[in-house]
Structure formats: structure tokens, C-alpha cells
C-alpha positions in Angstrom: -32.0 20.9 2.7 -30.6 23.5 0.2 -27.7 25.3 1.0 -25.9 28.3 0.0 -22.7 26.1 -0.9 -24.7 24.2 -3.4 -26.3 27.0 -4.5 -22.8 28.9 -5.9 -21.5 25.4 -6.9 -24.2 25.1 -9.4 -23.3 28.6 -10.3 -20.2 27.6 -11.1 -20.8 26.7 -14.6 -21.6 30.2 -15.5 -17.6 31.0 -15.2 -16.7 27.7 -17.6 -15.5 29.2 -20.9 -16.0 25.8 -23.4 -13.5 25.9 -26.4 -11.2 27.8 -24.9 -8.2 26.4 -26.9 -10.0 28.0 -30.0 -10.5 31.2 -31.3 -13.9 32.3 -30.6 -16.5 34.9 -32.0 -18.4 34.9 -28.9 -17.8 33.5 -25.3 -19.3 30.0 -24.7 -19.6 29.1 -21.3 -20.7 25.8 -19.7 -24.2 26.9 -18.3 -25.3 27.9 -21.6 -24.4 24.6 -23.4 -25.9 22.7 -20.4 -29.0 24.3 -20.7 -29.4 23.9 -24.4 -28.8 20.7 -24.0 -31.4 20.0 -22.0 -34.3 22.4 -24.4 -32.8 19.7 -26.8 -33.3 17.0 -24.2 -36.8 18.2 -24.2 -37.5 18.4 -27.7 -36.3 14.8 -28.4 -38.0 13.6 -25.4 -41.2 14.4 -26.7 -41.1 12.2 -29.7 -40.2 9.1 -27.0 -42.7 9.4 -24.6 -44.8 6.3 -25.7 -41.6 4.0 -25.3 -41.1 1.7 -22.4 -38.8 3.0 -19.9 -39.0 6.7 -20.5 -38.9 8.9 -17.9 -39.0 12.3 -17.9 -37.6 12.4 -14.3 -34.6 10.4 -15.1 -34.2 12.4 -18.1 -34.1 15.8 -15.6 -32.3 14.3 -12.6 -29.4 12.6 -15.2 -29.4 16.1 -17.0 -28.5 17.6 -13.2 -26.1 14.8 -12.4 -24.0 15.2 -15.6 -24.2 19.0 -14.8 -22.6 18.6 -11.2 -20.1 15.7 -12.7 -19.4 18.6 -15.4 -18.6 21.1 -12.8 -16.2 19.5 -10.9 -14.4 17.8 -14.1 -13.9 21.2 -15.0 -11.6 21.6 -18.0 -11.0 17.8 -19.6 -11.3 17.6 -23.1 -13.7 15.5 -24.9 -11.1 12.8 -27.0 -9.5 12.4 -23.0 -12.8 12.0 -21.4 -13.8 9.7 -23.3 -10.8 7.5 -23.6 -10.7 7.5 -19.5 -14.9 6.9 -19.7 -13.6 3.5 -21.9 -11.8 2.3 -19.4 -14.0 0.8 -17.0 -12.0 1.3 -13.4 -10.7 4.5 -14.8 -14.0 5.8 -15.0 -15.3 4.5 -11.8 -12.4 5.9 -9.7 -12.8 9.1 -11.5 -16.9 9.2 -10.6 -16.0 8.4 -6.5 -13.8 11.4 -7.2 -16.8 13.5 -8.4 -18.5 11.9 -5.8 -16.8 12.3 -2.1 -16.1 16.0 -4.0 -19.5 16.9 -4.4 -20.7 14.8 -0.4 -20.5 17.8 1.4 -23.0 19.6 -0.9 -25.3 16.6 -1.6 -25.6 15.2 1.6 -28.2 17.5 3.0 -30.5 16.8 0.3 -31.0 13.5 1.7 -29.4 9.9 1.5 -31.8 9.0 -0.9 -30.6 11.6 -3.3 -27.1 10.7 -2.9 -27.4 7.4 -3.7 -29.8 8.0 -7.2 -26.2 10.4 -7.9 -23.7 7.8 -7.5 -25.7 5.3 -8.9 -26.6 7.4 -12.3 -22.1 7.1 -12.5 -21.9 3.6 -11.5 -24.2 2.1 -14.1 -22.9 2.0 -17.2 -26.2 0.6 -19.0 -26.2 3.6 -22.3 -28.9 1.7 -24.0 -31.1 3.3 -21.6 -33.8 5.4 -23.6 -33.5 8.5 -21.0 -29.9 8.1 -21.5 -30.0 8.0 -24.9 -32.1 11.0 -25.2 -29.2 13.1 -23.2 -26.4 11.8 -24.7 -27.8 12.6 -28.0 -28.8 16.3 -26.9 -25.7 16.9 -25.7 -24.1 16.0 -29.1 -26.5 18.4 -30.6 -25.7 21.1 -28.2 -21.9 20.8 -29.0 -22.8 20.4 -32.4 -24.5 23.8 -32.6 -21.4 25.3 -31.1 -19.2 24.3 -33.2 -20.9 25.2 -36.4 -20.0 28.4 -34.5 -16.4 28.0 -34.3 -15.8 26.0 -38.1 -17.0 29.5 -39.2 -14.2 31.0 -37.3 -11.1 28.6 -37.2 -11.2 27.0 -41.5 -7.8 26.3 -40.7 -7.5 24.9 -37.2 -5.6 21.2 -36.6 -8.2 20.1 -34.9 -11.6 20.9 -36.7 -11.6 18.0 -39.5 -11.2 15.2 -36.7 -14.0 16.9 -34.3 -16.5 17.4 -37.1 -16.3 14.0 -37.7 -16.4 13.2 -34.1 -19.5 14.7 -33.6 -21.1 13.6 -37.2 -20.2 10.1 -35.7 -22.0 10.4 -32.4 -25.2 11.9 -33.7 -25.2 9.7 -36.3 -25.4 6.4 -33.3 -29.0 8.5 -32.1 -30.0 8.6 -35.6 -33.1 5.8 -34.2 -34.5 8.8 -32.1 -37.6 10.2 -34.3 -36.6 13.9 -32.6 -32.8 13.2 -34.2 -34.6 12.2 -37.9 -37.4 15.6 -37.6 -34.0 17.2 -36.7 -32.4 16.0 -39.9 -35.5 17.0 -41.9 -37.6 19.4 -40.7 -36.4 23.0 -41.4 -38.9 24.0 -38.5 -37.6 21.7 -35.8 -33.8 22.7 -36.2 -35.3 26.7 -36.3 -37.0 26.2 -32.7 -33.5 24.8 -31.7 -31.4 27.7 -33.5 -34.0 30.2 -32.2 -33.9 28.7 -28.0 -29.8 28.5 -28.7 -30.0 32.6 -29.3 -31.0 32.9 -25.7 -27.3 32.2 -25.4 -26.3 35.4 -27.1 -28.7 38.0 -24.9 -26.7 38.8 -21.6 -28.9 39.8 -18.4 -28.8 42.8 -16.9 -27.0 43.9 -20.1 -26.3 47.8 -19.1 -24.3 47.0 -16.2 -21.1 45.1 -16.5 -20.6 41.9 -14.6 -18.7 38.9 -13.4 -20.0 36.2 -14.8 -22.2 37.6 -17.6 -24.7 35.8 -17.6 -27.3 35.0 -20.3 -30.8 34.6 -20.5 -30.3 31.0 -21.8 -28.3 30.0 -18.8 -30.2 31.8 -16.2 -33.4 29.3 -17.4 -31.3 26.4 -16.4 -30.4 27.8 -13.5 -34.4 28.3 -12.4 -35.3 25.1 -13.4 -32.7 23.2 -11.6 -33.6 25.3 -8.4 -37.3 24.6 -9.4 -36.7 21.1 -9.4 -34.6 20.9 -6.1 -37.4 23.1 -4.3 -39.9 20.7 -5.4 -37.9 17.7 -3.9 -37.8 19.7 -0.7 -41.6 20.4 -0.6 -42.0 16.9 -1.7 -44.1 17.4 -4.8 -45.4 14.7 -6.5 -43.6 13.3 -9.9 -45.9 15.2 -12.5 -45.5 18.3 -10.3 -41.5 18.7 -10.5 -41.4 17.4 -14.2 -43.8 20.5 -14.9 -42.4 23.1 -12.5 -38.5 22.0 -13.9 -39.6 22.5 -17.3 -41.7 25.6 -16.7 -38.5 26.8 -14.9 -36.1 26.1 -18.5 -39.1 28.0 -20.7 -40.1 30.8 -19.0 -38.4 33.3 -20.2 -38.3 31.9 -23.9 -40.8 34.6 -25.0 -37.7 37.0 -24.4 -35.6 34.9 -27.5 -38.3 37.7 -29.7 -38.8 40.6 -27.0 -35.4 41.0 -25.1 -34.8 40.8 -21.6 -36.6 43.9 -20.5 -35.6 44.7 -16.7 -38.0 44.8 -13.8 -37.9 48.4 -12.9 -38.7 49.3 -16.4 -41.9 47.0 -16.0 -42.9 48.8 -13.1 -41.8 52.6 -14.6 -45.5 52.8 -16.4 -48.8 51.4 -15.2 -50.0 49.0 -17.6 -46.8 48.1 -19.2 -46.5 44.7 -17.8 -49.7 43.7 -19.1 -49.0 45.1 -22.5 -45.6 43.7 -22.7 -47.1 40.1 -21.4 -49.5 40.8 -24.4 -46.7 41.2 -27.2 -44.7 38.7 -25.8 -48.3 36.2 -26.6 -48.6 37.8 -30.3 -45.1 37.1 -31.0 -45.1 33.6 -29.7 -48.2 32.4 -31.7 -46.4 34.3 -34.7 -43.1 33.1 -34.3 -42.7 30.4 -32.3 -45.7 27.8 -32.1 -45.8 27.1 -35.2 -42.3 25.5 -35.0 -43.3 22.7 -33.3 -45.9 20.3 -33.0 -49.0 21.6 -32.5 -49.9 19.1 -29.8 -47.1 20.3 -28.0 -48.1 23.9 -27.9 -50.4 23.9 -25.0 -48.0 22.6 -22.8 -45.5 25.3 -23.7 -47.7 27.9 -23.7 -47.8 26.7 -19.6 -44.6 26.8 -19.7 -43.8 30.3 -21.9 -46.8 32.8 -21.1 -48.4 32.0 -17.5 -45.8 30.6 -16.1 -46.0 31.9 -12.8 -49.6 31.4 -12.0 -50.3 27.9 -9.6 -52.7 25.4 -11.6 -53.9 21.6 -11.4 -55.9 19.7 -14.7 -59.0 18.6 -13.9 -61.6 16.8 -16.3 -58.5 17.5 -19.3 -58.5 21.3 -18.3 -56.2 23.4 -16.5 -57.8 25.4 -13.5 -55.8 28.0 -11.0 -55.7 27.3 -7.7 -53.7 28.6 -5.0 -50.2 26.9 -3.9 -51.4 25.9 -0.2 -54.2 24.5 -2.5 -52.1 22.3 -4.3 -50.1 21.1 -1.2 -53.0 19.8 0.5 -55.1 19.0 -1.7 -53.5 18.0 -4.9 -50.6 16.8 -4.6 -50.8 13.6 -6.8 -49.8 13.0 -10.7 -53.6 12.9 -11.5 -53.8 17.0 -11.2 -50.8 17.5 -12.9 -50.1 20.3 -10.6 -47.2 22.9 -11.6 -46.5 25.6 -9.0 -45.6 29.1 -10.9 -45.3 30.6 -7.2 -42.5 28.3 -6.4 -41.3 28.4 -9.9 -41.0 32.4 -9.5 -39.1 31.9 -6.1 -36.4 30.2 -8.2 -36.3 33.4 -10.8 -36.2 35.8 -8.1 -33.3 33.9 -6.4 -31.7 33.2 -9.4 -31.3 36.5 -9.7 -30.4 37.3 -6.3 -27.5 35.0 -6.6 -26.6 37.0 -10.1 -26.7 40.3 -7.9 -24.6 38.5 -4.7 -22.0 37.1 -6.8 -21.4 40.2 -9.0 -21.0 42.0 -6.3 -18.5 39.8 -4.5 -16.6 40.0 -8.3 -16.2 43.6 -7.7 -19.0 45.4 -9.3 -20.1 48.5 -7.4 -23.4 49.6 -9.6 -25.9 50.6 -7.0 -28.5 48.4 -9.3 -26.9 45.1 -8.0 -27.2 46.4 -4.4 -30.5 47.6 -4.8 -31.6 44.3 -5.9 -30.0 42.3 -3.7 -31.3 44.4 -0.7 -35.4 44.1 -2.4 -35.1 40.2 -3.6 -33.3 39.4 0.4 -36.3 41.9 2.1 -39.2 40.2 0.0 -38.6 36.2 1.6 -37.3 37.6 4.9 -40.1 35.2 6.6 -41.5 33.0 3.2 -41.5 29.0 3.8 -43.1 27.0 1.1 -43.6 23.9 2.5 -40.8 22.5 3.6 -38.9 24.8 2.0 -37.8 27.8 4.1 -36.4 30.1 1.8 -35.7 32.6 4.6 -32.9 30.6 5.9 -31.6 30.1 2.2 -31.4 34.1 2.2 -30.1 34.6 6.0 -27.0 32.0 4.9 -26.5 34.6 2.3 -26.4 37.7 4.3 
């Protein structure tokens, strides 16, 4: 069972600033850097999927672990965390911390996800593929950062010793075949670059808010709720890989459009359409062709229909309805992803944006307004097993 405490825990991260002992251009926040790490995650992944032992469900439940340890560790800096990750008992005592901290929260999701938590800490195997594959995208994501900040701080104590750090690190994932295309294919490290810009575009940009949160982060956001919806409707593997990663793409098209705000949608008949069709024409023109091209069906899934309900049958994609896939097709043969569920998770994404900048002290009547509409619209919706009425009661 979901609950409103987990909810704002994993909202936390949005308030992290990263490399805040530094002087910074822009404000980096946790969220952001978590969720490029995991389009990075992605993008690597796909170059490993023939190897024995990938998973991409390892791959999205140790990307959410490392989150929620992230979270609650708060504020320790890299050289420290790792020294205390070398020791052994150290480490272990400082995981039961994260651990009993994080119970109350977890516990309602089941014993069977607690224990797949405290066991992704108490394993220290790193030669794991899926492992490797997250530890190397999060190198990547701070990487990308700090490029940022060398720009900014030429002279800081510090920046020789990280840069070689991090050189040092990627370098130990230079074996992944997305880590090499990464080192030589201009295209590759423009899709990264170009997904990393999402971290730049603030939502709800004309009204001012506590935390400010950007388009880049709120995708994480979705597809971690995606992914814990799924669990609670009990969706088959294929179905939360692809409603998770639908949930981190689906507003990518916006990285070339903007984030262009609901009511202005609805202001003109017609203009969703339209916009839906720009946002297809830039995508083929800007975007696609950055990566592989058998990749690009699956992120056109992902990217452009992302909300629609859909099983493969016979190698094609059909819509069907969400009671359809519950009944019916709920196995990894159909490769189900549910856009109806998927869109739950945006809309209370964005309810929890609204709620908490509210409780920060905002008083725009937009926030209310949307708050009040997202609340009214799943007064009485269960999904499943999923009652997201009572996740919007605990709310109210």
C-alpha cells in the first residue's frame, strides 16, 4: 500500500541542493541528478541487454533503492561516503541505519519488498552487470554536473582532485559498449546533453514555488510512482519495466517544445492535437536520430503516445483498454504498458507539486485550483489494487 508519508519522502529530493559547497551557475538538486542518472542508466542498458544477468528490473528497483538510501544520507560528501562504503561494518551499520529509518514507509509495500531493499545494501557483489550499469550512470550524471561547475570555479581547491576522481571511476566502466559509444559518438553524448536540459526548464514556471521543480525531475518522479503503482496492481515484469520507463520519457518531447501548461491546452479547440503534432515533427527531426534506430520505436512508446493502454501481439503494438490488460494480459508475452496508469502518476505528480507548494507558502490561486481539480478527478478511481482515492483522501 502507498502512502502519503512515502509519497513526500520521495519528494524529498527535490529540496537536495548537490554542490552546495561550490559556487554554482544554476541550482542542482538531487531529483534532477537522480533522474539523469537513470535516462543514462537506460541508455547504457540498452547496449547490455544480450548479457547474462541483465535485468532491467534490478536496474529500476536498485536505481529506487539508491534513491531512498540518497534521501535519507542527505548531505555526505562523495571522498566520505566512500571511505565509510570501504569499510565493510561501517557500511553495513550505516545501511540498517537507512533501513529501520526508511521501515515505517516501506513496510506497507509488503515484506517482500523490504527485504529485495535491505538486501540490495547488504550485498556487496559490484561486479553485478545491473550494478555496473548504475554505478557507471551515476558517474556520468555527476560528471555532466561538474563540467558545469569547472566552468564556474577554475580556481577552486577542490576541482583538480574531483575531476580526476570522476575521470577514474568512468574510466573502471570503460568495458560497457554504452560508456565506449559515449566516448565516441558525438550523437550519443548529444541525446544525453539534450535529456540533461530537462534539468534547466522549471514547471509551472510563471508562478513561484517551493521546491522548483523541473521538468527533468518531475519524470523521475512519475516513473518511480509508475513503478510502485504497478507493484500494487501486480503487473507483470515486462509491464512495470515499460510503464517505469514510459513514466521517465514522457514528457522528453518538451526538452524541444517547453513545458506548455494544461489550461493553455485546453484555451483553443484543437491545440492539443496540433501541439501533440509538433511535438512528433520535432522528435523525428531532432531527436531520433540520436540514437539507435532500433531503439526508436520503443521511445516513440515511451515519448509520443504515452498515455494510451497497449499490448504487442504477432510483433505489433495494439490498444486495448486497461481492464483489458488486467484480465486478460497480464503476462510478459504482451508486453503490456498501461498509459492510463502511467497518466495517474503525472496527474499526482503534479498534485503533490501543487500540495507541497502550497504548504511552502505560496498563495497563487493556480496551485489551489489545481489541487482542488487533480483531488475532484480520482475522488472514487481504483485501478486494481490500487485505490488512488484513499492516496488523495490521506492528502486532504
Amino acid at each position: 500500500m502507498i502512502t502519503k508519508a512515502l509519497l513526500l519522502r520521495l519528494f524529498d529530493a527535490a529540496y537536495m541542493q548537490r554542490w552546495n559547497d561550490k559556487l554554482r551557475p544554476v541550482e542542482l538538486y538531487e531529483l534532477d541528478k537522480q533522474a539523469h542518472k537513470m535516462v543514462i542508466a537506460y541508455f547504457l542498458g540498452k547496449f547490455e541487454e544480450d548479457k547474462a544477468g541483465f535485468d532491467w528490473l534490478e536496474i529500476i528497483e536498485g536505481g529506487l533503492f539508491e534513491y531512498l538510501q540518497r534521501v535519507v544520507l542527505t548531505d555526505i560528501k562523495p571522498p566520505v561516503y566512500y571511505r565509510i562504503k570501504a569499510d565493510q561494518q561501517k557500511y553495513r551499520e550505516l545501511n540498517e541505519y537507512v533501513f529501520a529509518a526508511l521501515l515505517p514507509l516501506l513496510g506497507p509495500l509488503g515484506p517482500e519488498f523490504c527485504t529485495r531493499f535491505r538486501a540490495y545494501f547488504l550485498d556487496s557483489t559490484d561486479g553485478n552487470i545491473n550494478r555496473r550499469i548504475l554505478s557507471a550512470a551515476h558517474f556520468c550524471a555527476s560528471d555532466w554536473e561538474f563540467r558545469i561547475l569547472e566552468r564556474t570555479n577554475p580556481d577552486g581547491s577542490e576541482m583538480g582532485l574531483i575531476r580526476q576522481n570522476l575521470d577514474e571511476q568512468q574510466n573502471a566502466y570503460a568495458d560497457l559498449q554504452g560508456m565506449m559509444q559515449l566516448k565516441m559518438q558525438d550523437k550519443c553524448r548529444h541525446f544525453i546533453n539534450l535529456c540533461g536540459e530537462l534539468r534547466f526548464q522549471v514547471r509551472w514556471s510563471n508562478i513561484h514555488r517551493v521546491p522548483m521543480t523541473s521538468v527533468l525531475g518531475h519524470m523521475l518522479f512519475v516513473a518511480m510512482l509508475s513503478y510502485l503503482f504497478s507493484l500494487e496492481v501486480k503487473a507483470a515484469k515486462s509491464r512495470c519495466v515499460n510503464n517505469y520507463f514510459t513514466g521517465l520519457f514522457h514528457d522528453l518531447p518538451e526538452v524541444l517544445t517547453r513545458d506548455i501548461i494544461l489550461p493553455v491546452k485546453r484555451a483553443v479547440s484543437g491545440l492539443h492535437g496540433l501541439i501533440k503534432d509538433i511535438e512528433k515533427e520535432y522528435m523525428n527531426r531532432s531527436v531520433y536520430g540520436l540514437i539507435p534506430y532500433r531503439w526508436r520505436h520503443e521511445m516513440r512508446l515511451f515519448a509520443e503516445d504515452e498515455f494510451s493502454d497497449s499490448i504487442v501481439v504477432n510483433g505489433k503494438r495494439h490498444k486495448v483498454t486497461a481492464a483489458e490488460i488486467m484480465d486478460l494480459y497480464n503476462d510478459d508475452r504482451h508486453s503490456a504498458r498501461d498509459g492510463t496508469l502511467v497518466k495517474a502518476a503525472d496527474r499526482l505528480a503534479a498534485f503533490i507539486e501543487a500540495d507541497q507548494a502550497i504548504q511552502n507558502g505560496s498563495r497563487r490561486h493556480e496551485l489551489f485550483e489545481a489541487r482542488a481539480e487533480i483531488g475532484r478527478d480520482f475522488q472514487r478511481v481504483k485501478m486494481g489494487g490500487l485505490d488512488l482515492a484513499r492516496i488523495y483522501s490521506d492528502f486532504a
